[in-house]
N, C-alpha and C positions, 0 to 999 in steps of 0.2 A: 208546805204541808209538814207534818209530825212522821215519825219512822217507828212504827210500834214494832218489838220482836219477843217472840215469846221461848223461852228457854224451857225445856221437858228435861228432868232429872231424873238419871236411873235411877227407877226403882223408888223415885219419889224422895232421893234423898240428896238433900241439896250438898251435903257435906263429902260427898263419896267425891273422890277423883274419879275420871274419868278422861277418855278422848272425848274433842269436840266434832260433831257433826253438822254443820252449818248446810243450812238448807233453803235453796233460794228457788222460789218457786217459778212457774210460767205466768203468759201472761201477754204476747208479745209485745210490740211496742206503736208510738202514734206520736203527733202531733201538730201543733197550731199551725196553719199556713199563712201569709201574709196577712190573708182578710180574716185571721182569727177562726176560720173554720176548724175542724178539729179533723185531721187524717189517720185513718189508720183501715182494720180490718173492716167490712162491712157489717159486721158483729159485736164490734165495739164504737166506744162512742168517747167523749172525755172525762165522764166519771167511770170508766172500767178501770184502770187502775191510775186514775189521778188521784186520789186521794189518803188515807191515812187508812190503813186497814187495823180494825179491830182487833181485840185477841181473840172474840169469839170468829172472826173472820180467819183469822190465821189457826186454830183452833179448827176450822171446818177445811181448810187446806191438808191439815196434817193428816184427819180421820179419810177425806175424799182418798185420798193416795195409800192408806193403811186398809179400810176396810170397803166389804163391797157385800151384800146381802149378809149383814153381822157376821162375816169371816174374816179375818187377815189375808189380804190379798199379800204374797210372796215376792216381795220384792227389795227394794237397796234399803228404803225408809225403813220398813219392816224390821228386817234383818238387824239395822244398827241398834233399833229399839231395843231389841232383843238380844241382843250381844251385850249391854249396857251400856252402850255413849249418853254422852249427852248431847240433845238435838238445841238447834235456835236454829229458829223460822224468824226471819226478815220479812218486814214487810216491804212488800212493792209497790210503791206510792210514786213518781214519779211517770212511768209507762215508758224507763230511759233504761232500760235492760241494765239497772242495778249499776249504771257507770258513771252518774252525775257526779261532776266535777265540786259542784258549788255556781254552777256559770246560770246565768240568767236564761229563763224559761222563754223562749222567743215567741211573742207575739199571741202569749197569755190574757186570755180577754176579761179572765174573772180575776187577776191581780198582774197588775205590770212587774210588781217586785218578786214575784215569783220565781225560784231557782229547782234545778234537776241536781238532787244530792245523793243518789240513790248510793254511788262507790262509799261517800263520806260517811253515811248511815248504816251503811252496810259493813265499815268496817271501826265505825264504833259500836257496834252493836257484839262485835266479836270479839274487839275489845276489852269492852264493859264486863262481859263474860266471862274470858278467857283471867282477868282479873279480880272474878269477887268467887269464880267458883275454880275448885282443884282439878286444871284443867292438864291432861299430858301430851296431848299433841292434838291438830287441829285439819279436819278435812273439809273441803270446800264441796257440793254439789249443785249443781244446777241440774233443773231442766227448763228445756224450751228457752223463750227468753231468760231465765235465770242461771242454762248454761253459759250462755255467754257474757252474762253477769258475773259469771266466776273467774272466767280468764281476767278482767283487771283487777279484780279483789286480789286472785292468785301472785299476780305479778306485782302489783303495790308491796306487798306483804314481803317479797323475792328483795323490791331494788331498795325497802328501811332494812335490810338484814337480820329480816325476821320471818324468815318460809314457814310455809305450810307445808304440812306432811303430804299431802296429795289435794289432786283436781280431777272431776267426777262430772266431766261436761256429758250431760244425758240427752245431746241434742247435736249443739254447734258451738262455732267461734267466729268472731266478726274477724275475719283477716282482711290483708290487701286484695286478694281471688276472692272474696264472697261477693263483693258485689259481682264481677263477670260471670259467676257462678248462677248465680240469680238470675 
């Protein structure tokens, strides 16, 4: 699949420096079983987030989490808006909490060549950013699946000796105790 992410400029002005707010949304996670079935929540299915999300899609992520009967709901997204960061929203196209390696999508019924690159898109996307616009430092967010989407982005970034200014897990982190946890 494609990795669309959409960059929000304070104040609409692409030229402005700024901090980066990167923002990885929920979503949680699934997939294929042996027979190809598709696992996960009983609410999702395999196009819940297998596929390439829009900008209008990532676009209605942003507004869901900002506004709520035409108010600004008071919250972290909000606030950065408002402070003037610049945001990039990622899109969640794998359904692999943002950590695909590049490694093959196992037992993928609608393409065998299929791979989970959610870490790799996720950190060219910040990237890409972080290089075309005047960027002065760089925070990671998650929620839900997309907090713990942040822990390997955070630490990729940590072991090329290129940190991130901070990590903003609005949820969890897959440790060695999550699964006993669970």
């Amino acid at each position: 699949e494609y990795y669309t992410f959409m960059v929000i400029n304070p104040d609409n002005n692409a030229n402005a420096s700024a901090p980066l707010w990167v923002y990885l949304h929920g979503g949680a996670q699934g997939y294929f079983d042996e027979q190809g079935v598709y696992q996960s929540y009983s609410t999702l299915n395999e196009h819940s987030w297998n596929h390439e999300e829009s900008f209008d899609d990532l676009w209605k992520i942003v507004t869901d989490r900002t506004f709520e009967n035409g108010q600004f709901i008071d919250n972290t997204l909000k606030r950065r808006i408002e402070e003037g960061y610049r945001i990039l929203v990622v899109s969640y196209s794998d359904h692999d909490w943002y950590a695909g390696l590049g490694t093959t999508y196992p037992n993928n019924p609608a393409n065998s060549n299929a791979q989970v690159n959610g870490l790799q898109a996720t950190m060219a996307a910040i990237d890409f950013t972080a290089a075309n616009y005047q960027t002065t430092q760089a925070w990671v967010h998650g929620t839900s699946a997309g907090s713990i989407g942040a822990w390997p982005v955070v630490l990729c970034y940590q072991q090329e000796g290129r940190p991130i200014a901070g990590l903003i897990g609005d949820s969890g982190a897959m440790t060695e105790t999550s699964d006993p946890l669970f």
